[in-house]
N, C-alpha and C positions, 0 to 999 in steps of 0.2 A: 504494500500500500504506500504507496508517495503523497506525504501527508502536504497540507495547504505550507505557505511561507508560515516560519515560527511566528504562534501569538502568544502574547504571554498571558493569556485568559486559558490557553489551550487545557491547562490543567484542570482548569475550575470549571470549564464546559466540561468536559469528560466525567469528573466526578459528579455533576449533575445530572446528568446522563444514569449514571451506575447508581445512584440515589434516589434516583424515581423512576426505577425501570425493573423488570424481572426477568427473566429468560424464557422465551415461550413462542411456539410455534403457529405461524398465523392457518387459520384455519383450512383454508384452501391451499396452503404450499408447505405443509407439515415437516417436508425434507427440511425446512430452512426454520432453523434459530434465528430469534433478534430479540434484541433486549427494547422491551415495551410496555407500556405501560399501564395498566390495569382499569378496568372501566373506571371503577369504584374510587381510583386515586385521585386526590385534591386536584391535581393538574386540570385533568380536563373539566374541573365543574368553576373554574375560574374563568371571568368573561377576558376578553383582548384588554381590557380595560383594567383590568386588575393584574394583569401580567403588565401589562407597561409599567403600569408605576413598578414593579419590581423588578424594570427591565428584562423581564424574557420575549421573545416573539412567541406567537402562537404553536404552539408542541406537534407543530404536523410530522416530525422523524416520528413520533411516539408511537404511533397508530399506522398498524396493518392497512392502508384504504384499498378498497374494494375492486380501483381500478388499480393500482397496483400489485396485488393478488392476480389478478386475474391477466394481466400481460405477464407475469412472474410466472404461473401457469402453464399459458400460452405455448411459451420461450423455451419449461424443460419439456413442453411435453413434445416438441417441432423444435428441434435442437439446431437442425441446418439451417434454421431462420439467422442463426447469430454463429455458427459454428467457423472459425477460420477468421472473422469477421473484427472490424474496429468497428467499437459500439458503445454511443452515449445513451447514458441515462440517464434522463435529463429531470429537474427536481427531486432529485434520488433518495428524499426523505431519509427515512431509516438504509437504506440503500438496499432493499428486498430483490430489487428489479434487475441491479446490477449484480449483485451475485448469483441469481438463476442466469442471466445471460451468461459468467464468468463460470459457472459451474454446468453450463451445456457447453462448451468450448468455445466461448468468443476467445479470442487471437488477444483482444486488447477492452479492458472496459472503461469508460471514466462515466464517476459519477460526479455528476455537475450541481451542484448543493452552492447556494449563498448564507443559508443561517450558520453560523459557527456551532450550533447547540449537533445541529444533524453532521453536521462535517464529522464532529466527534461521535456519534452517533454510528457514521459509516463504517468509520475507521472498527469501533470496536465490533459491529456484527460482521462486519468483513474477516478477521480475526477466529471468528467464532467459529465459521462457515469452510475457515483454511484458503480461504481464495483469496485474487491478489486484485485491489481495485484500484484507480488514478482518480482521487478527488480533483477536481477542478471547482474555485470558488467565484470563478468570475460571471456575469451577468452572459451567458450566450445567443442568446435571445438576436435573430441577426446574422449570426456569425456563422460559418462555414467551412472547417478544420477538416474536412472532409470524408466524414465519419461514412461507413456503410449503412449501419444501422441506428434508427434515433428512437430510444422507449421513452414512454412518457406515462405514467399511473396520473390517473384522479386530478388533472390540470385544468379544465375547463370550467371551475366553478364562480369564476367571475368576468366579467366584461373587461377591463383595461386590460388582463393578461391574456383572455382569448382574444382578444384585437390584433395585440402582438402576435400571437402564437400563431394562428390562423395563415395568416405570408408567408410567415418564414417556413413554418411545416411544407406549406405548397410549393419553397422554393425547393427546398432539399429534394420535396419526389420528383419533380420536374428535371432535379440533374441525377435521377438515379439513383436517392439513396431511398432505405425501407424505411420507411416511417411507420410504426405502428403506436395506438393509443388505447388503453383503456378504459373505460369511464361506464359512470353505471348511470345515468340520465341525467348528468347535469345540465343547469339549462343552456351555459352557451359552447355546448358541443357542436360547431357547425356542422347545417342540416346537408351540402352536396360533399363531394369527391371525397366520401368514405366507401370503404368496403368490410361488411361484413365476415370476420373470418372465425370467432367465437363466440359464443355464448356463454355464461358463465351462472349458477348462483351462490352467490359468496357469502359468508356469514361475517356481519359485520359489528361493531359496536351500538348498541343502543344509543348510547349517553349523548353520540354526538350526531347518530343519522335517523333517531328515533324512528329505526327499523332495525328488526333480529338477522335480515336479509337481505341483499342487493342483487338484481337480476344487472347480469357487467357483461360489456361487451366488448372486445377487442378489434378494434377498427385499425385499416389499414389506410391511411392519406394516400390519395389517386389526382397525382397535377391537375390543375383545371387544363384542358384544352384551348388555346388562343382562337 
């Protein structure tokens, strides 16, 4: 694992990590260990609002999300999707996504993570899993390092990031690379140049999707035609 440039908070994120987290296998991709954190824990019953004043950002490493499961899935179950392959996983949370890609044989994986809590987060389930990941902490959004493959878990649940995400996804399949996305109905999933390639029902946390279930689906971004 080739960790971000030295932070010197690097300690104190990691320990926070290993302080509010337990070792446990997400439902739907049970081969995989990640330290997460438990419905019932103080963490998630605190609004955005109460985690800033304490300076944390919102705990998205924490939690297995459903489209992440379910492109994690996808990946071991159709291994030649990433096998051989340089492969970003892009908001890599807990980094679920990129150790199934790294653990079906991608060539190269980076997980692309900006909150420093998930950086650490990566770093240690990476570890757990025995496989070897490239954190990348920089905003990629745009940028084109010319990856094969781009996974993306549970992104599209707000408007200024699917605005972003929505072009740049289109530029990548356009020059060739796979693009595949997860999502279990969120609302700004764009509605054209998807393809259908799974179905999924994933068991997910109440606390935060007040549902015991998500019906997820793993879509493939198809270039718009000029």
């Amino acid at each position: 694992m080739n960790d971000a440039p030295l932070d010197p908070d690097s300690e104190r994120f990691r320990q926070f990590v290993l302080n509010n987290t337990s070792l446990q296998a997400p439902p739907h991709v049970p081969e995989i260990r990640l330290c997460l954190a438990d419905e019932a824990h103080d963490l998630w019953h605190k609004t955005e609002e109460e985690l800033a004043v304490l300076g944390l950002p919102p705990p998205y490493w924490a939690f297995a999300w459903a489209g992440g499961q379910a492109v994690a899935r996808y990946v071991i179950d159709h291994p030649g999707t990433v096998a051989g392959l340089v492969v970003l996983d892009f908001a890599s949370g807990s980094g679920l996504v990129g150790i199934a890609a790294a653990r079906a044989g991608a060539a190269k994986t980076i997980s692309c993570e900006i909150d420093r809590f998930a950086g650490q987060a990566i770093g240690i389930n990476a570890a757990i899993n025995e496989v070897g990941l490239e954190l990348c902490s920089e905003d990629l959004i745009g940028k084109d390092h010319g990856w094969d493959v781009i996974l993306a878990g549970d992104v599209f649940y707000e408007k200024p990031l699917a605005d972003r995400l929505t072009p740049w996804f289109d530029r990548l399949a356009a020059r060739g690379a796979v693009v595949l996305v997860g999502d279990p109905g969120r609302s700004y999933l764009p509605k054209t140049n998807l393809e259908a390639l799974a179905t999924y029902t994933v068991a997910v946390t109440r606390a935060l999707e007040d549902s015991e279930v998500k019906k997820t689906t793993v879509w493939a971004f198809r270039p718009t035609v000029a």
